[in-house]
N, C-alpha and C positions, 0 to 999 in steps of 0.2 A: 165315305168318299163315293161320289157320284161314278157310274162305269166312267165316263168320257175322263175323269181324272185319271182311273185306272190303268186305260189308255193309253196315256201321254206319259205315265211312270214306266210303263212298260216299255216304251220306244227309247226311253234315255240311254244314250249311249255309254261308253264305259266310262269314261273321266269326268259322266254327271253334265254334258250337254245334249240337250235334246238338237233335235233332226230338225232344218231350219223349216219343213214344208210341216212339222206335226208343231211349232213355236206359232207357223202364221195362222193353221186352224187353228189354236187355241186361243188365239189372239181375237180372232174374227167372231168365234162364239161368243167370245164374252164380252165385246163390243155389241154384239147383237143382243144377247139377254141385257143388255143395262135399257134398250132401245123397247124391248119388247114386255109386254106386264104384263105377269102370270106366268110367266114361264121361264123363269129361274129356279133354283132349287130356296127350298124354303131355311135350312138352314145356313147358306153360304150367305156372307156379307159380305160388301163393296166398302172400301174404303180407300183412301190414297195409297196406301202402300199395296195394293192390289193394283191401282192403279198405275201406278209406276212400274210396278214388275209386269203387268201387261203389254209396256211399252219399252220394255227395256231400255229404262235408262237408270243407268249406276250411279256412283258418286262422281267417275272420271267425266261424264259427258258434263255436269255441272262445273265442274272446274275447269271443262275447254271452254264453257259459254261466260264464264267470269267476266270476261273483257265486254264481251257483248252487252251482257247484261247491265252493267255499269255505265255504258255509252248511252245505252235507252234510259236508262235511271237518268242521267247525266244530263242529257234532251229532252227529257219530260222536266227537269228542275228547270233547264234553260227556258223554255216554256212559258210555263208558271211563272216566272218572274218578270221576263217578257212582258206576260201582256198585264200582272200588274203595273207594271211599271209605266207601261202604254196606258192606262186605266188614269192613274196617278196624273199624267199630264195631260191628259183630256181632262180631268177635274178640275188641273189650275187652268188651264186654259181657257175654259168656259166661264170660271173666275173672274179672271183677268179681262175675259170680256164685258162681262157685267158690269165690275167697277169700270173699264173703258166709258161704255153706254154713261154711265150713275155721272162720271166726271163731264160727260158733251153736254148733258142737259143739265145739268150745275152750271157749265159754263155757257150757256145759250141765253140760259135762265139772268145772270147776270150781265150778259151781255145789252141785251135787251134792257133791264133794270136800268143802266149806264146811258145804255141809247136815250131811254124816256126823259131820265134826269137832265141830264144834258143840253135839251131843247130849250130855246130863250124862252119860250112861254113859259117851261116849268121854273126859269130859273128866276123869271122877273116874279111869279106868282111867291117863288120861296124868297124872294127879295122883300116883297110884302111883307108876307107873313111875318118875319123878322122885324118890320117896324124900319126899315133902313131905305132911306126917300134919299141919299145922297147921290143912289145910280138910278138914271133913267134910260129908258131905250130911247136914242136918237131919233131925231124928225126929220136931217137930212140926209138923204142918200149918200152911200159912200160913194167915195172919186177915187179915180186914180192920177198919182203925178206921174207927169212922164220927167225924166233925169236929162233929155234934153233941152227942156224948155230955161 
């Protein structure tokens, strides 16, 4: 044992707790040696349970922070689902817009096709083409009747 542990066994009081001002020196050294290299003792090792007893925290401080603990658990799950979920409908959405787009210009597209057709040129030319001379385009101008004459 290093003197400075010596030390700190030597100030323990009778019922096995130390003195709270020889707890925060021994706190503060060993926060410092983990900060500082080379100048630790070479046999002493760091590990979590050194860790925790430097911080004194027992089994009871865990089980006051249970509820806590579970809330942050609880809101990091809410989270994560979240913005999956937000993720999820931005996917269909972008989707949904695409086929939007894919359908106007389908429909443009036919539109137009319909408009061409449509025209008496195109229709007397497919009148032709079919061989069918029984419809011609007219040579007189159309009139109107008036319903008082």
């Amino acid at each position: 044992m290093t003197k400075e542990k010596e030390n700190i066994k030597a100030k323990d009081t009778v019922d096995g707790k130390r003195d709270e001002h020889v707890k925060g020196t021994h706190r503060r050294r060993w926060w410092g040696s983990l900060f500082t290299e080379g100048e630790s003792d070479a046999g002493e090792g760091k590990n979590l349970k050194d860790v925790v007893r430097a911080m004194h925290i027992d089994g009871r401080w865990f089980f006051r922070q249970i509820p806590f603990l579970l809330f942050i658990l609880f809101c990091i799950l809410l989270m994560v689902t979240n913005r999956y979920q937000a993720q999820q409908e931005i996917i269909e959405k972008e989707q949904l817009q695409h086929d939007v787009e894919e359908w106007r210009y389908k429909a443009l597209t036919r539109s137009s096709e319909l408009t061409t057709l449509t025209r008496q040129s195109q229709i007397e030319e497919r009148l032709k083409a079919y061989g069918d001379s029984t419809l011609t385009a007219p040579q007189d101008p159309p009139f109107t009747i008036n319903p008082n004459e």
